[in-house]
C-alpha positions in Angstrom: -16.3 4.6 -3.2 -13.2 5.4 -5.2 -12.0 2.0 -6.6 -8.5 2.0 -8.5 -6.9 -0.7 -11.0 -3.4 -0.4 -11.2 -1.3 -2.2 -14.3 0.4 -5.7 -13.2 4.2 -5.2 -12.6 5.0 -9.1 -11.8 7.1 -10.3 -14.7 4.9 -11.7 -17.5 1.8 -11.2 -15.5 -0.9 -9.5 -18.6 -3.7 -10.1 -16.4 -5.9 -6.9 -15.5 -8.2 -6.9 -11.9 -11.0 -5.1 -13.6 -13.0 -5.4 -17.2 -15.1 -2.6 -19.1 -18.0 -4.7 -17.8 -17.0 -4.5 -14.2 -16.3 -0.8 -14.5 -19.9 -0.3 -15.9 -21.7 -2.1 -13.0 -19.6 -0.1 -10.0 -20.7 3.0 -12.4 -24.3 2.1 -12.2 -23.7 1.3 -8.6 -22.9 4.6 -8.0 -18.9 4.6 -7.5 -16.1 6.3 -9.5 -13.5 4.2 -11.4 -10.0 5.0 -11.7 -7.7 2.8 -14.5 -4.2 3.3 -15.0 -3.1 3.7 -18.7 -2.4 0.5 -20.6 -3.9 -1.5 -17.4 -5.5 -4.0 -19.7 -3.8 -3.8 -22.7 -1.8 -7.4 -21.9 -5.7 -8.7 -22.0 -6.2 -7.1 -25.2 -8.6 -4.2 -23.8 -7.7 -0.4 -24.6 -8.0 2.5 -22.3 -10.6 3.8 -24.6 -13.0 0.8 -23.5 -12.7 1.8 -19.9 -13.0 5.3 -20.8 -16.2 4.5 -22.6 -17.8 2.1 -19.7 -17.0 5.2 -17.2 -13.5 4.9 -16.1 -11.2 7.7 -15.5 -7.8 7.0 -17.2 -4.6 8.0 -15.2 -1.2 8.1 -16.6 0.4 6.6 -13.2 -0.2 3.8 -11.0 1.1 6.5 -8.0 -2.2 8.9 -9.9 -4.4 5.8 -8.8 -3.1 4.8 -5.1 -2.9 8.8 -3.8 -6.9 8.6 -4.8 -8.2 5.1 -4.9 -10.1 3.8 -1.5 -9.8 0.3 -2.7 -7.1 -1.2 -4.8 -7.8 -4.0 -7.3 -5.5 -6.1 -8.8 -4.8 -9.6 -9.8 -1.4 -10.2 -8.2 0.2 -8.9 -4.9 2.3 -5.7 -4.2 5.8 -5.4 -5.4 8.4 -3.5 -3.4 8.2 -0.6 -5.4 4.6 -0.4 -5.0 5.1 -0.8 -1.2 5.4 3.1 -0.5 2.2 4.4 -2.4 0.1 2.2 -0.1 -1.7 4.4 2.2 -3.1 3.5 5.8 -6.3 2.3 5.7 -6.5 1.6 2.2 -8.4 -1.9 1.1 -6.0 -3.9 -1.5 -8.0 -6.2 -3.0 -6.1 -9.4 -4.5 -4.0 -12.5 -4.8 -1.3 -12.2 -1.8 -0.2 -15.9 -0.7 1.2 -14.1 1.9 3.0 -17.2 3.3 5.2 -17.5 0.7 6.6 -13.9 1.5 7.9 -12.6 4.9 9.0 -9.4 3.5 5.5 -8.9 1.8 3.5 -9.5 5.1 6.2 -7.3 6.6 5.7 -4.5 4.6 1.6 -4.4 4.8 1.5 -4.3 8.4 4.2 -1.2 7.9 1.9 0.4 5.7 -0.7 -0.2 7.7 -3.4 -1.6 4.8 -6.3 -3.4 4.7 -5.2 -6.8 2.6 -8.3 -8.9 1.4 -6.7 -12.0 -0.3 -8.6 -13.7 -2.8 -7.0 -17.1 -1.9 -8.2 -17.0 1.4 -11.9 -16.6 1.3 -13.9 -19.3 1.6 -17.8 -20.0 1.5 -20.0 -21.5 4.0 -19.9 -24.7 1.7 -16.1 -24.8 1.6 -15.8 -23.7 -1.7 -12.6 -21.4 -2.4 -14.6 -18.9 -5.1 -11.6 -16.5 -5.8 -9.0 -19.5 -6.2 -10.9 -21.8 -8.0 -11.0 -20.6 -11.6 -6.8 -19.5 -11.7 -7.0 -22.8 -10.3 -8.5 -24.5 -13.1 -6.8 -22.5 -15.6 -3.1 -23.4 -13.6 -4.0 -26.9 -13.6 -4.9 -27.3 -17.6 -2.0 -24.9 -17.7 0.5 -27.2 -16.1 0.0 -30.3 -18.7 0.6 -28.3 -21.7 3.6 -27.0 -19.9 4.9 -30.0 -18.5 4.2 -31.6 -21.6 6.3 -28.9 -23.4 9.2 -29.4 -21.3 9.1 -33.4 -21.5 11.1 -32.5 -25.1 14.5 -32.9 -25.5 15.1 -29.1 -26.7 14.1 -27.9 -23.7 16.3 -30.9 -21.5 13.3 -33.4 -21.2 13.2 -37.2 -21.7 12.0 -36.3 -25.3 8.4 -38.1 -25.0 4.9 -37.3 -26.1 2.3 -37.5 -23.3 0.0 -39.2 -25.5 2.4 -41.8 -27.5 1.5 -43.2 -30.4 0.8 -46.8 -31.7 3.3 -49.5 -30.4 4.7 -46.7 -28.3 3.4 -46.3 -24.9 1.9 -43.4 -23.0 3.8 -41.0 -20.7 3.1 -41.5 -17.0 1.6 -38.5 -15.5 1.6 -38.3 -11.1 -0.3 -35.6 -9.6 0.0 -34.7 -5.8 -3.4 -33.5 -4.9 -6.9 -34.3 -5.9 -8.6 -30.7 -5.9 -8.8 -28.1 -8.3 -5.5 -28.2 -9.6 -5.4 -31.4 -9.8 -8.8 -32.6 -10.9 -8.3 -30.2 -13.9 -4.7 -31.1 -14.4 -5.9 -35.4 -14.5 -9.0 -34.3 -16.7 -6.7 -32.9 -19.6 -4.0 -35.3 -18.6 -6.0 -38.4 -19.2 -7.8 -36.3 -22.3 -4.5 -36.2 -24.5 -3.9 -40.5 -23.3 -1.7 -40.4 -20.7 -1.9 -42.7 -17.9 -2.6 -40.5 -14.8 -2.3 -40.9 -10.8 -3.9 -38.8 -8.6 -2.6 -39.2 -4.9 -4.5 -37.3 -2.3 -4.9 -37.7 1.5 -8.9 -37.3 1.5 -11.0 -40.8 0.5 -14.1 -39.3 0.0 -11.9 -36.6 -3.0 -10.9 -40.3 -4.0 -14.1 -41.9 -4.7 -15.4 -38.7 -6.6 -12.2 -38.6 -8.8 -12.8 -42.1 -9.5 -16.6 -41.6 -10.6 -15.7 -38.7 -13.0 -12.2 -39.6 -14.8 -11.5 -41.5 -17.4 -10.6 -45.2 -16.9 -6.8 -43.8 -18.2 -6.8 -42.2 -14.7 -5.7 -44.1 -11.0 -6.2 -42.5 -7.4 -4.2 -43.7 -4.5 -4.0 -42.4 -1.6 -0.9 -39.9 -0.7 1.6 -41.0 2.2 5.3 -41.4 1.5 5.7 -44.8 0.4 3.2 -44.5 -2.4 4.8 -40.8 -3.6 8.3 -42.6 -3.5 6.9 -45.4 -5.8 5.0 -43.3 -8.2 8.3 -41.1 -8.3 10.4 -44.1 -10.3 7.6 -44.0 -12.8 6.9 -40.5 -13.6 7.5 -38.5 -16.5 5.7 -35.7 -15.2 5.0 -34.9 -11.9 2.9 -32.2 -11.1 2.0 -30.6 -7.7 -1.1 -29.5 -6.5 -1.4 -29.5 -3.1 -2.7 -26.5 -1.2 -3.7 -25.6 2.7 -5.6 -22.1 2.2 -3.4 -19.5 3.5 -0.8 -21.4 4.8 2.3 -23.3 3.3 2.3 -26.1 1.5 3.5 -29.0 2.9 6.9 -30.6 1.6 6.0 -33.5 -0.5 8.7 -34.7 -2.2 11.9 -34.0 -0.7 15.6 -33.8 -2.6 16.7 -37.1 -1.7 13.2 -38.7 -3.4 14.5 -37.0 -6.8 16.9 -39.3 -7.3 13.9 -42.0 -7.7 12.8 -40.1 -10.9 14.0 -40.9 -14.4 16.8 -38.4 -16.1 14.8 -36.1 -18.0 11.7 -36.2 -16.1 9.6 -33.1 -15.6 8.1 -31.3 -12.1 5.5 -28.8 -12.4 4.9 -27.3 -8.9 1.4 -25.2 -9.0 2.1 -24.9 -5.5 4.9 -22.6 -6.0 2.4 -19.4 -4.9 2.0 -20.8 -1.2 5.8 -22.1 -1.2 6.1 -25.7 -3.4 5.5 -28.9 -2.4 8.8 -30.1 -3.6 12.1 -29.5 -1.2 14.1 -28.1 -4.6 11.2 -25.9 -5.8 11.8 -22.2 -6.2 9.6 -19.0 -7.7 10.7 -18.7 -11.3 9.4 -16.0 -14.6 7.3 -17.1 -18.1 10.5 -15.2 -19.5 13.3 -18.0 -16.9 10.5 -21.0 -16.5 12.4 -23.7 -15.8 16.0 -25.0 -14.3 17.6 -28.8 -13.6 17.9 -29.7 -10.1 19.5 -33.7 -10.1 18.5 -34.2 -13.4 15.0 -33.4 -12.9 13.6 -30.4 -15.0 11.6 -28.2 -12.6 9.0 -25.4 -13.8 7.7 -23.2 -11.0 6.1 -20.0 -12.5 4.2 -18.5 -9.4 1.8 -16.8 -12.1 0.9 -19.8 -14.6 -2.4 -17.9 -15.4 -0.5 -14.5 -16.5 0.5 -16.3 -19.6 -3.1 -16.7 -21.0 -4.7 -13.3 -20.0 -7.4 -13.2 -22.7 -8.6 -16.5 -20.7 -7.6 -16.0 -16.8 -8.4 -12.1 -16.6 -11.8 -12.8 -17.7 -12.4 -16.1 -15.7 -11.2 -14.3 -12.1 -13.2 -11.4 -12.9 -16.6 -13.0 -13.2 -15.7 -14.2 -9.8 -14.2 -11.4 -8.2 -16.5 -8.7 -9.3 -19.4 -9.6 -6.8 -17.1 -9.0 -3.7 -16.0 -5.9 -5.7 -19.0 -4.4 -5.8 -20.1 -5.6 -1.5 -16.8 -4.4 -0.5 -18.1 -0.7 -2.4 -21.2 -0.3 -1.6 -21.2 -1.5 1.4 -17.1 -0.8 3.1 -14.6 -4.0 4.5 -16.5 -3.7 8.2 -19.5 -4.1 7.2 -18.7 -6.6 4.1 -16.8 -8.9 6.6 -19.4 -8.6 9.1 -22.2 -10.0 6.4 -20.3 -12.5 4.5 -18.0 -15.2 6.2 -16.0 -15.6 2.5 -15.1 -11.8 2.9 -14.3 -12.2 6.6 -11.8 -14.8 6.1 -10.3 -12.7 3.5 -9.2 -10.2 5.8 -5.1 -11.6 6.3 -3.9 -8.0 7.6 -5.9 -5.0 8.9 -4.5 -1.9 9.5 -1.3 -3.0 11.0 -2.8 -6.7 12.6 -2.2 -10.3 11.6 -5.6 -11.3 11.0 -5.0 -14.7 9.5 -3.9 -17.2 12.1 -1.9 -19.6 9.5 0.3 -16.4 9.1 1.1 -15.6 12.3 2.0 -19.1 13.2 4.3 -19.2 10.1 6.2 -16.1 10.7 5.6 -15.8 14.6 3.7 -13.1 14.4 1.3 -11.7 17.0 -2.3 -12.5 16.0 -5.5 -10.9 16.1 -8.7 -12.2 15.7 -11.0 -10.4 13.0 -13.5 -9.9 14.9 -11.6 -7.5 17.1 -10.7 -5.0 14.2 -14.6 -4.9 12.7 
């Protein structure tokens, strides 16, 4: 198979959907690589490294979508890339196609194949292709939100940790999972006094066995978000349904619990928000006031630390990488469940049932386009 790796267009986003090393093992495997021209530079990796592990450089992204079988890449299609999708052609990557009506729009136009790492999920639950941007956005969003608690930037001026005689900020984080584990761990790690809400008791109990004592879980309904809200310095949100829309959490009217100053970090920004006043803003634009409130919603935290993220997703993607190859998307999907339930669109059908609800779309089960 012919698998291409276009460069990121998303603003800020230095991320690359393939390594040398990755290119080397679908070389051995038997399969031709094709890179586009400075397609890792923002990770720090030269087109003579992919040129050396067996990659054939192309000067255009349109040189690598008129040949490529299967697309890689790290973030979804942009609008200009909408036209050099051919039909049939697997796209391999993050689409969080329920934030984007347009996007889902334009794929069943084009008539691709759209495997979406965010959706595929092992027979043990596990999320393998979220999980580690997920644990890099959730360590992500403390040092953020945490940059923005200063006054230059409009905050309430306060150090998470405080200092002697000066007490700690408080920290509230909606959603106990990846995000949010990993947001409490570094949270509680710097002295802040953390609370994890989360609807799941069983999430609860582990939380509680593995964070420090500087960290409290409660469980998530209304009347405990509205009370945390008059307390927080930092809220951050972490609350994700695989495939589907986040659920509103915290709703205009609750911002006027929160203190002037106060910070929102909404990780869930990718899949919608979970706060009413979020919107999808740039590493270049992060953040803007809604009520007072400072609000950061970059829908590509991970971007910002390439030399970290791009080689954390592709020690997880590149095993599905090399299935899908050897093997095709039919076959793949038909094999492994994770794959299967990475199929959102196929060729023109809503395969992805939390789509076509959201949009009203007509759905199609997978199993009726393998």
């Amino acid at each position: 198979m012919i698998v291409g790796v276009p460069k990121e267009i998303k603003p800020s986003e230095y991320r690359v959907a393939l390594v040398p090393a990755g290119v080397e093992s679908l070389i051995k495997a038997g399969h031709s690589v094709l890179a586009e021209a400075s397609a890792g530079l923002g990770t720090g990796i030269p087109d003579s490294d992919y040129e050396a592990a067996g990659a054939t450089i192309c000067p255009t992204a349109a040189d690598v979508y008129a040949r490529a079988e299967m697309i890689v890449k790290v973030k979804e299609p942009l609008p200009e890339e909408y036209a050099l999708i051919r039909p049939g052609q697997v796209l391999f990557t993050y689409f969080h196609f329920a934030a984007s009506r347009e996007l889902t729009e334009s794929m069943i136009e084009r008539k691709a194949v759209c495997i979406a790492y965010e959706t595929m999920q092992e027979e043990n639950g596990s999320l393998p292709l979220l999980t580690p941007m997920s644990e890099v956005a959730g360590r992500m969003a403390v040092q953020e939100g945490a940059k923005y608690l200063e006054r230059p930037f409009e905050g309430r001026g306060i150090l998470l940790a405080g200092v002697p005689g000066v007490a700690p900020a408080n920290v509230m984080i909606i959603g106990g999972g990846v995000v949010g584990s990993n947001a409490a761990l570094i949270a509680a790690g710097l002295g802040a006094r953390v609370t994890v809400l989360d609807i799941n008791l069983d999430r609860l109990r582990y939380l509680e066995d593995i964070l420090p004592p500087n960290v409290t879980t409660l469980m998530s309904n209304s009347v405990n978000i509205r009370e945390k809200l008059k307390e927080a310095d930092l809220v951050i949100g972490a609350v994700l349904l695989p495939g589907a829309k986040a659920p509103v959490l915290v709703t205009r009217e609750m911002l006027s619990l929160m203190k002037p100053g106060a910070v929102i970090v909404d990780v869930a920004i990718d899949q919608g928000g979970c706060i009413e006043t979020s919107r999808p803003t740039t590493h270049q634009q992060p953040t803007y006031i809604v009520d007072g409130v400072v609000h950061y919603c970059v829908a590509n935290m991970p971007g910002a630390v390439a030399g970290t993220s791009t080689y954390a997703l592709t020690n997880a993607t590149l095993p599905y990488v090399l299935k899908l190859a050897n093997r095709g998307y039919r076959e793949s999907a038909k094999a492994r469940k994770a794959i299967r339930l990475g199929l959102n669109v196929v060729q023109g059908n809503v395969c992805y049932k939390e789509i076509s609800d959201l949009f009203r779309m007509p759905y199609t089960p997978v199993e009726e386009v393998l």
